[in-house]
N, C-alpha and C positions, 0 to 999 in steps of 0.2 A: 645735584648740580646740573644734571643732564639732561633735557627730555629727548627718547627714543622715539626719534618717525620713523615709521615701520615701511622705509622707502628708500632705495638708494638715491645717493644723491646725482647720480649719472644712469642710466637702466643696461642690463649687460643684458642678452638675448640671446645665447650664441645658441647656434642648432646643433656645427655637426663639433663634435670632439677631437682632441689632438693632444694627445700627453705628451708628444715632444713639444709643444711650444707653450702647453703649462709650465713645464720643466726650466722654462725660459722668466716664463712671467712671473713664475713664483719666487725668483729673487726680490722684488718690489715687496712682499709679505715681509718675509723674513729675512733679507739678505744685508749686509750691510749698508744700503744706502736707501733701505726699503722704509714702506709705514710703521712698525710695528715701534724703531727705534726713534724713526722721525718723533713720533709723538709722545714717546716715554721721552725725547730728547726735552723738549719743546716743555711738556706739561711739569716736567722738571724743573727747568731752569727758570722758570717765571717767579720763582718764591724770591730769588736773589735781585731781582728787576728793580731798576731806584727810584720807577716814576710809572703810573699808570698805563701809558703809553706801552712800552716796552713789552713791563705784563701784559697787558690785554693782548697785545699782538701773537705773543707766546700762548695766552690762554686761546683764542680763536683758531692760529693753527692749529696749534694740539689738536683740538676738538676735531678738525676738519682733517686731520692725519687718520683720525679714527674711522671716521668716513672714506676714507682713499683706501683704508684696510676693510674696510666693507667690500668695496668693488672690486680690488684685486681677489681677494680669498673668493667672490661667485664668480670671477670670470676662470679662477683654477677650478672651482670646483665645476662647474660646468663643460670647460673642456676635458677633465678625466670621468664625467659619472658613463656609466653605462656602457664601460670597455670589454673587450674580451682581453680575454687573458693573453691572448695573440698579440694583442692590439699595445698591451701593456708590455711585453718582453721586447718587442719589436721597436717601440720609444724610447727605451732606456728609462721606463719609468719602473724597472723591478724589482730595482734595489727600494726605493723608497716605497713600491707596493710592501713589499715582506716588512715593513717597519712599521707602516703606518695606512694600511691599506688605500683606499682613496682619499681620504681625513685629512684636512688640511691645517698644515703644519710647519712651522716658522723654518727657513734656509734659503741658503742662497740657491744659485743657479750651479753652484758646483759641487752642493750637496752641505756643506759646512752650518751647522745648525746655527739659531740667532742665538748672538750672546750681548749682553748689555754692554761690555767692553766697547762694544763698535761707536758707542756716544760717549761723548762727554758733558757735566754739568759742572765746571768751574768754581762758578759762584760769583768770577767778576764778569759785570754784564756786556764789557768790551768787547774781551776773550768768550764769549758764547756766543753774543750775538754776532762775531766773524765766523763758527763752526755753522749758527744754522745759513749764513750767507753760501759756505761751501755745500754746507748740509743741500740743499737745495738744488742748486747748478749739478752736483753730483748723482742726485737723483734726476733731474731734466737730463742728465745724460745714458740713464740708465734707462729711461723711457724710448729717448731716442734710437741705442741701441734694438729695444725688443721693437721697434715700428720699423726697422731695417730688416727683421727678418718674418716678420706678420705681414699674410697675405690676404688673409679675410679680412673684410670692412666690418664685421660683428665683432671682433675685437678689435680691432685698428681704432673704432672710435669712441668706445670706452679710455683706452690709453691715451689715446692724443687729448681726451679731455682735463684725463690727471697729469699729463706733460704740460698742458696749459695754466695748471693749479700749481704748477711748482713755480713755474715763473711771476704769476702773481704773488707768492710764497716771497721770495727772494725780493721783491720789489717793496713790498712790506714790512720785512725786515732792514731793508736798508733806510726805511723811514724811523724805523723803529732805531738803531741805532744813530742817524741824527739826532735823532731827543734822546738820546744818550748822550751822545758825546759834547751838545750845548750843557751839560749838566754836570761835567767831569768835578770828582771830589777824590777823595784820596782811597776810595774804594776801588776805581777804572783806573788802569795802570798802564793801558793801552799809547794810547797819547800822550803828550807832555800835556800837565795838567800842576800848576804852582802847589799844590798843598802836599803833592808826593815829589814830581821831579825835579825842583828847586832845589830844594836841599840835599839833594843826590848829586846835582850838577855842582851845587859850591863845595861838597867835598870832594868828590871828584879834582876841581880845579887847583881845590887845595894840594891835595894828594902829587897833583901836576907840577906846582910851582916849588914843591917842596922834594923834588925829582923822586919821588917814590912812584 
């Protein structure tokens, strides 16, 4: 399905190392609003999609989720390679040295390993395509955060690049559920849509007149 370019799709470069602000950056891998789930989110939910549209939007993320966990997992690894052991007790990166030494490894920022609970795939393509709409602005803000405490420009502009990718993310999807919601059938339960909410509303009314 895939062809691998043997290129990121943004170049990281960093010279000097910093294991505390990997420590930061490495919720974006692993952490709940990082790549790993984004695109297990995404490449997910695309089988339940009711129109091309939708899917392909979900299949082209995904894809490119994949790609966002390319650049963050070299910009971690390149800010821990080549530490002393000083250098690692001193960041607070000890705990997760003695587990996994420098090896890059799915968690948040607070140490909490990835777990797939952190996404959901519904199945109706309403209620998904509203999670990758948050899915998205939640990770734009999680970018935002770590560009509030990044001081080098060797990383600052890798991230601002995948902060920018999330916003076109979210823009996408919101096209993506327009051709959804022009298309409401009794599978999307989101909206009022006649072939489900109708006949909820007339029992309902029922229900009402008959003071139950």
């Amino acid at each position: 399905m895939w062809n691998y370019e043997k290129r990121l799709q943004f170049p990281v470069n960093i010279k000097t190392p910093n294991a505390k602000l990997a420590l930061f950056i490495m919720s974006q891998y692993g952490g709940p609003d990082g790549e790993i789930g984004a695109s297990m989110r995404y490449l997910s939910q695309r089988f339940t999609m009711p129109n091309r549209i939708a899917m392909g939007t979900l299949n082209d993320i995904g894809t490119e989720e994949l790609a966002h966990l390319e650049i963050v997992s070299t910009i971690v690894h390149q800010l821990t390679r080549n530490l002393s052991m000083e250098e690692i007790e001193q960041s607070g990166l000890g705990p997760y040295y003695i587990d996994h030494t420098v090896g890059i490894w799915p968690q948040a920022a607070g140490g909490i390993p990835f777990n797939a609970c952190e996404f959901q795939s519904k199945g109706d393509p309403i209620t998904d395509l509203f999670e990758d709409l948050a899915a998205e602005q939640k990770a734009r803000s999680t970018y935002d955060n770590i560009l509030r405490v990044v001081k080098d420009s060797e990383v600052a502009e890798p991230i601002r690049f995948l902060r920018a990718r999330e916003i076109v993310h979210f823009q996408r999807f919101g096209e993506a559920l327009r051709s959804v919601q022009e298309e409401l059938d009794s599978r999307n339960f989101y909206a009022f849509n006649p072939s489900f909410d109708a006949p909820c509303q007339a029992f309902c009314e029922s229900m009402t007149k008959n003071g139950n």
